[in-house]
N, C-alpha and C positions, 0 to 999 in steps of 0.2 A: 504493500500500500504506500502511495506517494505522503511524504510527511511534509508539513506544513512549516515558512520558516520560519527558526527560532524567534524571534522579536514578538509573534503572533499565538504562540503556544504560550499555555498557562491562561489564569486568568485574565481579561481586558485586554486589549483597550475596551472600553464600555461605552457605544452611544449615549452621550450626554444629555439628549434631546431625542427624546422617543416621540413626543409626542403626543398631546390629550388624548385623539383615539385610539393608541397602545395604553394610554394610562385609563383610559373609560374601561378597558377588556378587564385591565391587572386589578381594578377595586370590582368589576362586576357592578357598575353604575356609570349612570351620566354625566359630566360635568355639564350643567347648564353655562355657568358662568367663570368665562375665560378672561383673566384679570390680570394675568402673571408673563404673557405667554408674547406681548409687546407688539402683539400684530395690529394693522390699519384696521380695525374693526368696526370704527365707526365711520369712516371716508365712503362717502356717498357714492360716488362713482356713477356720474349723472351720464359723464360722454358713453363710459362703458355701457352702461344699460341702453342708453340713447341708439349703441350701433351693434350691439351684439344680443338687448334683452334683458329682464329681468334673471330669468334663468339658467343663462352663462356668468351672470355677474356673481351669482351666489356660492361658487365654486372659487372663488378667486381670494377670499377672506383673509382663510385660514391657512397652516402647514397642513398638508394631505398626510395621511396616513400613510408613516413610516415602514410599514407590516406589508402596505397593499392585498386587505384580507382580502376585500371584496372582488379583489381579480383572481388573487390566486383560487382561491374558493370556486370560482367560477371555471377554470381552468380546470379544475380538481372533478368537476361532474363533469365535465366534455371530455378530458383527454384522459379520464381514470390516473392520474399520477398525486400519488398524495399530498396536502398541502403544504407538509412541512420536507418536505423536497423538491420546491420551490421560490426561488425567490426573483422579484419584481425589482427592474432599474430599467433608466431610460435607456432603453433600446438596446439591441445588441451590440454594436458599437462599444456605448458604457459598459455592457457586460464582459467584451475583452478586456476594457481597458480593469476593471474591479477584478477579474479572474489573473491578471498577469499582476497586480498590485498585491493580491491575496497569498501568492501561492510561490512567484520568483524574486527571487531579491537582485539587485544590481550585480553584474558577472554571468550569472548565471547560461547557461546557452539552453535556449528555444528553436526550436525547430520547425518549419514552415513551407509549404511548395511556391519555387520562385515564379511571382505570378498572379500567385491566387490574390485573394482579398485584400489588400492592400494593407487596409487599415489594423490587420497585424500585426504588421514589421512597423510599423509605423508607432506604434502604442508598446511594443517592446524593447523596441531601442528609447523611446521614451524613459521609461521603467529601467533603462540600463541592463539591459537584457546583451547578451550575447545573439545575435539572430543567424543562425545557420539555415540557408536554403537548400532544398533538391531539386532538380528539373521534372519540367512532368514528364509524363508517360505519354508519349505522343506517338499516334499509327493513324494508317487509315481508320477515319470512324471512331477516333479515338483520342481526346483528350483529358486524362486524368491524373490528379495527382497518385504519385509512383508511393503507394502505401509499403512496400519491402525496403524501399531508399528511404522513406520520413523513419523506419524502425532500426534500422542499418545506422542512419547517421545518429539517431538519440543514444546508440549503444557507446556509440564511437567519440560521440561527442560528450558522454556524460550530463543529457541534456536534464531539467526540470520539468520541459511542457513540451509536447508535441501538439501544432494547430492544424486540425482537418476540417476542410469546408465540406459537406455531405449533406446537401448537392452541392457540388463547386460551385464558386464562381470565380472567374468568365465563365467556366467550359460549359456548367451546367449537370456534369458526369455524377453520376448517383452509384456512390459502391453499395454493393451486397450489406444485408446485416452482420452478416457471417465473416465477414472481409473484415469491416469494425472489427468486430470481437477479436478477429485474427490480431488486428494492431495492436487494440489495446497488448494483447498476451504477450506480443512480442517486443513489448517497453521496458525497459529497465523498470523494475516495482517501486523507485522512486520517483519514475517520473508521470506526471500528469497526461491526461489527453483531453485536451479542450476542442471538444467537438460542435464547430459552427453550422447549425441545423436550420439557416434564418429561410431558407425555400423548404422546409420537411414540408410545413401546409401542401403543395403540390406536388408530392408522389404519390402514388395511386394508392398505395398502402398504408397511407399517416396515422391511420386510426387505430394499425395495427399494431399488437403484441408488444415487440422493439420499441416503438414508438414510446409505451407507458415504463419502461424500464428503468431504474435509477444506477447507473453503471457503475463498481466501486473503481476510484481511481478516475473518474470520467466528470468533464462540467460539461453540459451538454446546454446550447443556447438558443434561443428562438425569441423569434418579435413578431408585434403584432401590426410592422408596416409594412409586410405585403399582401396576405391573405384577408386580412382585416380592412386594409386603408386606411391605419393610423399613423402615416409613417412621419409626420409633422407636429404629434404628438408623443412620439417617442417613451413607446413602452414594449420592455422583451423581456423575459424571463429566463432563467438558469434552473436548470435541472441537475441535481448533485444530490447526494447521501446530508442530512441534515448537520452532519458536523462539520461536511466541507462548507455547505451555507453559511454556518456561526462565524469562522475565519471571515467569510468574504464580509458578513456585515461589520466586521470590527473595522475594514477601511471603507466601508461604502458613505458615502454621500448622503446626511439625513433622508430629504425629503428629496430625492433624485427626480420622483414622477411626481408632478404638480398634483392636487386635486381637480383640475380640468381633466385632465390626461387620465385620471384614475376613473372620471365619473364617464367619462367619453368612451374609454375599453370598457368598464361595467355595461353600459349599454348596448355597443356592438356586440360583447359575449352573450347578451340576455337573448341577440336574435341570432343562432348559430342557423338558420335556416338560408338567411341571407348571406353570411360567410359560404356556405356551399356551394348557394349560387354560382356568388363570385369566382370561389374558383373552380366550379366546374367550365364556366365561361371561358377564365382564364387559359385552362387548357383546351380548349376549344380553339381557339384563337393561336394558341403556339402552335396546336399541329396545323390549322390552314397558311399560315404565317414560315412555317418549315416547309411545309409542299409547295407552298409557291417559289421560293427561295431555290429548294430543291430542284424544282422545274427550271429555273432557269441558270442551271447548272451549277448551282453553289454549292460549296463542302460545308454542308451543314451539319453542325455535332450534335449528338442526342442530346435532350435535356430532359431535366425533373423539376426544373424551374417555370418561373413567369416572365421567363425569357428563351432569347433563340440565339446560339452561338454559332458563329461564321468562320472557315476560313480563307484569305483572299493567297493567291500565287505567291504575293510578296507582303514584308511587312512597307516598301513604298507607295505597295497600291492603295491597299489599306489604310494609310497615313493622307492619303490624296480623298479618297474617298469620304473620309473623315470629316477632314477638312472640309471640303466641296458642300457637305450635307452642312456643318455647323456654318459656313456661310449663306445656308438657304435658311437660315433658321432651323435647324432639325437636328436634335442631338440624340445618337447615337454614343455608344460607349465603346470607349478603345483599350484594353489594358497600356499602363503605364509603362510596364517592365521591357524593357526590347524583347526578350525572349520570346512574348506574345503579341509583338506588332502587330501581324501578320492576321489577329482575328480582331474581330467585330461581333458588340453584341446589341443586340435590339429588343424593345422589350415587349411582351405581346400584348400593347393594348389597343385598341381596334384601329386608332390613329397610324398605327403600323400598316393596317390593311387597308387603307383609304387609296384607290389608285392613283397613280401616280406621285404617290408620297416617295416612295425610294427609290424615283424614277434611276436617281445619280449612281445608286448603287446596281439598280440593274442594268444601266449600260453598259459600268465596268464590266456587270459580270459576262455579259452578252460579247465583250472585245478579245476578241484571242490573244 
């Protein structure tokens, strides 16, 4: 089992400010009257109500609950995972950035596919992380991170954390559950595997088995800005064994997710009929979105996302292409890293499918 670093073990640090709705749970009563707690309580907030409502404004008072019961709760009857194997911060973004503050200390070497997600390497070297890359796993039809080289370099490297996006992103590439499990086993048992889960919503199987599992040794991460559409409110959740959670909240951020943000996810969880929708749509849309794409002869790689990844002959065409679109007004997404110049990713929303919208990219594709 991966250990926790010293400075974080033992008693405390202790959230200082839990909060009146953590402090309502722990007496088993209401505080009516919040007197202590130094918030604008009485500011009118005339423009606010004037352009958003009464009803938006009334979220905006107080600190939001620290705990975020009422999402995880809700999360806890959709996705069978238990509550307290859960925990609430804005977005998964923040929850790399809390999972590598929790868990590495400065030196330490992290492990990563060069490529992927960006905003790993980028939050690691932060944190003063060691950041060791692998190349992916690239074939025909195939773009994925090389799961034997992320296990290969953690041995070699004496790493703390292995980062796997599952579905990728760019690529999109969805490994096996069985494949996970294989990593995990094949880690060194100190070290961690923070498993970026933020497209699981659209794999055919999300509701399944795997899905509800609490992996020991594993933070497993997911947000509610893309199956949801909150992604402007910024709320994801972590999935861990309850005693990796208690570390992560010793550095977390009080009140990370606003009470808007809290009242906002409560209500899209309360209509999970309409999440469905969405992303049954969703994939609706990427496979017409890949057949067309396909049709007109693009190396299109599989996806389990709410997106459709490309690849072009060269990474200058793609950079051209790029370009070309972001001067029509039309942004498209490129990875950063040279390694992956050469793809393009789109996202499936119907705007994608309006004709003539990717006229510039089907030209190229159509030019020998």
């Amino acid at each position: 089992m991966p250990r926790f670093p010293d400075h974080l073990t033992g008693d405390g640090p202790h959230n200082p400010f839990p909060g009146v709705r953590v402090l309502e749970r722990r007496l088993g009563r209401e505080i009516p009257h919040q007197l202590g707690s130094n918030e604008g309580l009485d500011m009118p907030h005339r423009a606010l109500r004037e352009r958003f409502g009464d009803a938006m404004a009334e979220h905006v008072y107080s600190y939001g609950d620290a705990e975020a019961l009422g999402i995880r709760r809700r999360l806890a009857d959709q996705k069978g995972i238990p509550v307290e194997a859960m925990l609430v911060d804005a977005g998964a973004d923040s929850l790399i950035a809390l999972a590598l503050r929790a868990l590495v200390t400065p030196g330490d070497a992290v492990v990563g596919t060069r490529g992927t997600y960006p905003t790993f390497g980028y939050f690691a070297r932060g944190e003063g992380a060691r950041l060791v890359e692998v190349p992916y796993d690239e074939g025909p039809g195939r773009l994925a991170p090389d799961l034997e080289a992320l296990a290969r370099s953690a041995r070699e490297e004496s790493a703390r954390l292995v980062y796997l996006a599952n579905p990728d992103n760019p690529g999109g590439h969805l490994h096996r559950d069985d494949d996970v499990l294989a990593l995990r086993r094949a880690l060194p048992d100190d070290c961690w595997l923070l498993l970026d889960e933020a497209y699981h919503d659209f794999r055919d199987d999300a509701d399944g088995e795997f899905g509800r599992r609490v992996l020991p040794g594993v933070v497993r991460l997911r947000t509610l800005s893309k199956a949801h559409g909150l992604a402007g409110l910024r709320v994801g959740y972590a999935i861990a064994a309850p005693e990796t959670l208690a570390v992560m909240m010793k550095v977390r951020i009080h009140y990370a997710v606003s009470t808007l943000s809290q009242a906002a996810a409560e209500t899209v969880l309360d209509h999970p009929a309409e999440v469905d929708a969405h992303v049954a749509a969703v994939r609706r849309r990427r496979e017409r979105l890949a057949a067309h794409l396909g049709g007109l002869g693009a190396d299109v790689l599989p996806s389990a996302t709410n997106f459709v990844g490309i690849r072009l002959a060269s990474a200058a065409l793609a950079g051209e292409v790029h370009k070309a679109l972001l001067d029509e007004g039309k942004l498209i997404a490129r990875p950063a890293d040279p390694s992956l110049g050469h793809v393009l990713r789109i996202t499936a929303v119907e705007d994608a499918l309006v004709p003539g919208r990717l006229a510039t990219l089907e030209r190229a594709l159509a030019t020998p």
